[in-house]
MILO-894375 format. One line per field, with one value per residue (C-alpha): x negated, y negated, z. Coordinates in steps of 0.02 Angstrom, whole numbers. Layout:
// MILO-894375
u	X_... .
v	Y_... .
w	Z_... .
***
This chain:
// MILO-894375
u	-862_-739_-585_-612_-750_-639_-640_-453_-558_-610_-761_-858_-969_-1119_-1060_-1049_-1216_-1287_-1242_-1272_-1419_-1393_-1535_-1498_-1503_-1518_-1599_-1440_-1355_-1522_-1473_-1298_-1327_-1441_-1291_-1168_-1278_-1315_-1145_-1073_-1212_-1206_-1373_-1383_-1292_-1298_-1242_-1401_-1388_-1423_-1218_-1142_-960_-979_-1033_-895_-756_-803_-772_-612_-545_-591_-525_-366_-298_-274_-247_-181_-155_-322_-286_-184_-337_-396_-586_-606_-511_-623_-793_-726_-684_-538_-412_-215_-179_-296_-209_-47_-95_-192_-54_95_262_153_131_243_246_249_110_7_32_-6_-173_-194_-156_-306_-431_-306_-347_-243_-182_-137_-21_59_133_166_301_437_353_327_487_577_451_485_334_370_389_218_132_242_178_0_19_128_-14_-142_-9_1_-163_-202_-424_-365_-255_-401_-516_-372_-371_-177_-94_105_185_135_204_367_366_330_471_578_537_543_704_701_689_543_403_511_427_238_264_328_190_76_166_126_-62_-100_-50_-210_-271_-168_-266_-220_-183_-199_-93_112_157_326_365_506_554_679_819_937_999_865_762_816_754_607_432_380_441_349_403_572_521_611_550_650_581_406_469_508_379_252_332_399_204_137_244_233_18_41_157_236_175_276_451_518_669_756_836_957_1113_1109_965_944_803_743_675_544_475_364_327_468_474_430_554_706_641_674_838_904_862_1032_1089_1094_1157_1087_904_926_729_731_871_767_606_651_790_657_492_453_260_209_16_56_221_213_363_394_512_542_538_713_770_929_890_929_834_669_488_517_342_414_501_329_185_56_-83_7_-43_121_73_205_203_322_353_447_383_515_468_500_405_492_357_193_12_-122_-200_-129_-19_-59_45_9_73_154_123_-17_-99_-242_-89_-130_-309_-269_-219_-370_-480_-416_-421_-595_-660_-544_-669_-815_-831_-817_-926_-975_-832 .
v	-979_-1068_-977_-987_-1115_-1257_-1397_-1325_-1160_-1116_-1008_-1062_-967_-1041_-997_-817_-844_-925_-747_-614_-690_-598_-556_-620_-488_-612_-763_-867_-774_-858_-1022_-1006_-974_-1118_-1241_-1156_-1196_-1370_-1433_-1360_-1448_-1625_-1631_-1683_-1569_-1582_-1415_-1319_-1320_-1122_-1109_-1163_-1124_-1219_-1368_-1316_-1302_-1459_-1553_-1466_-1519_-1690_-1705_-1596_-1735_-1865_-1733_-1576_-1510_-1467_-1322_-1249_-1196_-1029_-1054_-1187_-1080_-923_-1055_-1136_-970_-1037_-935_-916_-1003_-1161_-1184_-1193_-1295_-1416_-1410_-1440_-1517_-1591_-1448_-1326_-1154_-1022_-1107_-1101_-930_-887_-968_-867_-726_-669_-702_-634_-474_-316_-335_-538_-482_-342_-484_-614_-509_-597_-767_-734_-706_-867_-962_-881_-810_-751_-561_-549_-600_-492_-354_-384_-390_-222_-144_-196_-125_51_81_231_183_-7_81_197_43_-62_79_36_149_200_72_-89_-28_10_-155_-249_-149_-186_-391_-390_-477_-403_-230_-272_-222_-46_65_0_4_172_227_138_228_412_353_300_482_496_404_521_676_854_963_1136_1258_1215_1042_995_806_730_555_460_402_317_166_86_120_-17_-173_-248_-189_-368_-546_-571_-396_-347_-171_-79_52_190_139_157_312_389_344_416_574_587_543_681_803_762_754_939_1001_1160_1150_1013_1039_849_820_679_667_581_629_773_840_885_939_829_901_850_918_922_748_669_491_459_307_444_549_367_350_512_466_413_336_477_377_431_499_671_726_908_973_950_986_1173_1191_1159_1229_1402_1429_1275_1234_1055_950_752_656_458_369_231_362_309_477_538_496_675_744_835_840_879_955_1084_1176_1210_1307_1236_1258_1186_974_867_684_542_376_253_117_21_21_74_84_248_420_528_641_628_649_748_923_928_801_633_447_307_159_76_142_75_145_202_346_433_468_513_695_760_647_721_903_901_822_989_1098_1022_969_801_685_814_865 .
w	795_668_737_924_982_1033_1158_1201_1261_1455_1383_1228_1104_1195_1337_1291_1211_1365_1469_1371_1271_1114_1002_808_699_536_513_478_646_734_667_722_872_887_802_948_1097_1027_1008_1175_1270_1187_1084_910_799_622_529_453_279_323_372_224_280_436_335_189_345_401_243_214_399_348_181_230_347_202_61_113_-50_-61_73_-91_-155_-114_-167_-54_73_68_84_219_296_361_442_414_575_540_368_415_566_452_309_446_324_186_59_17_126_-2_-108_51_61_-101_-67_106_45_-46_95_227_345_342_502_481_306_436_562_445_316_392_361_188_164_235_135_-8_-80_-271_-291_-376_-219_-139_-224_-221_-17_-24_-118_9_128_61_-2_104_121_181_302_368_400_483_603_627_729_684_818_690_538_630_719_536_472_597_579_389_324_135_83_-32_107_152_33_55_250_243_155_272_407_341_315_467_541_515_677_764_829_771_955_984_1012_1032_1134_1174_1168_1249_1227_1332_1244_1376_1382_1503_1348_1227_1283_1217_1254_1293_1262_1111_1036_951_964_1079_1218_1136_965_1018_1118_943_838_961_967_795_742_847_769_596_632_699_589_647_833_914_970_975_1098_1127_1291_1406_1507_1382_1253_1054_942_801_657_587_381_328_161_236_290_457_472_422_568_688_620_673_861_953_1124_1251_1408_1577_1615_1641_1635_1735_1648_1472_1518_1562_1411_1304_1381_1301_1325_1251_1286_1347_1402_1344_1417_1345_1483_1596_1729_1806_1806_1929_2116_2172_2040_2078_1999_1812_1811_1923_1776_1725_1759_1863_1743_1587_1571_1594_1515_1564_1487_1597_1472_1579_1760_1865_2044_2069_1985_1916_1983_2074_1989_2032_1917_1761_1809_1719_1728_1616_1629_1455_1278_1176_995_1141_1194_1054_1090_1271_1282_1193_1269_1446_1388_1326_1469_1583_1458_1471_1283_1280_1210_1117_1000 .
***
């Protein structure tokens, strides 16, 4: 309700409330409910004194546009419940940035210290802050219940100006292996590594395709440990090794620039019985090139992620033959999802 029911919104909490008709499961949830409907449809609307930090964000709002400094205080922050976002919009030039911080910080989420690293640096939060947030960071049970996937960590590492945030992050990086599943059996995991592969994911992302490429497959190998071949490939192909308590960001750095896409000359170099073939690419293989899946057995899965959305397939789906288009944390989950449904044991394994 604080963070989202606006006048600036098309839909409204009310709204929401209005269609779905929710049942309260808490007296105070009843009452807020109540508060939500009232305001968006004009009737008197005092705040019950039931939602304190409605009434408490109020105030704040109200005092903060004379006296900002009063959004310095992280007490008053945390009653209010008032997000990162609303602060700094609130605060705009009148108090100082990394005193702001400092008083965001301790009410922050996990996953709002992950995307602002670089913005605690340019307003030059003191090391000790720096370290409480890096502890947060690496602190194996916060990762668990930020459900994080590998791709954020990398993408906060690869925003972060200073080198204070490097260990924590790669630390974060290793724990969150743990949302990736464990596979059976031996998979082989190719990931596209030509040039097509290095521009941004998206216009609001500095990650690149072939980043997110590598961390997928470098994260599937390192989760199954001893049963992933990892290949990079382009106009030519290479293992990467991958041991076991290293540091997942070492295993990035040794991915190069391989040039053209040449995807059915690696896919039978490096196929030797493996149980299941996972290929990260833009797809824009060689035009006179043929189905890569071809250099496989029928009955083995193929899984393509195009990242990029060239026009053009590099080959065409159908059984044990599966396309997905871009490369989300939900990739991760996919293969086992697919292969337990092929068995018959999903939804219940």
């Amino acid at each position: 309700l604080l963070k989202y029911d606006t006048d600036s919104k098309g839909f409204r909490f009310a709204d929401v409330i209005d269609l779905v008709h929710p049942e309260p499961s808490a007296p105070w949830q009843g009452t807020l409910f109540a508060h939500a409907l009232d305001r968006r449809h004009g009737r008197a609307n005092e705040v019950p004194i039931e939602l304190p930090m409605v009434t408490a964000n109020a105030f704040l709002r109200t005092i903060a546009a004379s006296d900002a400094d009063i959004l310095l205080s992280p007490e008053k922050l945390r009653e209010a419940g008032m997000t990162w976002e609303d602060a700094l919009s609130l605060a705009g030039n009148r108090v100082d940035k990394a005193a702001l911080w400092t008083a965001l910080i301790p009410t922050m989420g996990y996953m709002a210290l992950l995307r602002n690293l670089r913005n605690f640096d340019q307003a030059g939060v003191s090391d000790e802050d720096a370290a409480t947030v890096a502890a947060r960071l690496a602190d194996p049970e916060q990762v668990a219940k930020s459900r994080q996937f590998p791709f954020r960590f990398l993408a906060a590492y690869r925003a972060a100006p200073s080198l204070r945030w490097g260990h924590a992050l790669d630390k974060a990086l290793t724990a969150s292996l743990a949302n990736v599943p464990e596979l059976p059996g031996r998979t082989l995991v190719l990931v596209d590594r030509s040039g097509s592969m290095f521009g941004p994911m998206s216009g609001r992302s500095e990650l690149t395709s072939a980043d997110a490429a590598a961390i997928f497959g470098a994260a599937v190998a390192m989760r199954n440990q001893g049963r992933v071949d990892l290949v990079e490939f382009g106009t030519g192909s290479a293992r990467i090794e991958v041991k076991a308590g290293e540091s997942l960001l070492r295993v990035i750095d040794r991915f190069g620039n391989l040039g053209g896409t040449n995807t059915l000359a690696a896919v039978p170099q490096h196929y030797a019985g493996h149980d299941r073939v996972l290929i990260v690419t833009d797809e824009q293989a060689w035009a006179y090139q043929g189905d890569p899946g071809s250099a496989i057995p029928a009955s083995v899965p193929l899984y393509t992620w195009n990242l990029v959305g060239y026009r053009a397939g590099h080959g065409p789906s159908g059984p044990n033959r599966h396309t997905f288009a871009g490369l989300t944390d939900a990739a991760f989950r996919m293969v086992p999802l697919l292969e337990a449904g092929r068995d018959g044991a999903w939804p219940w394994l």
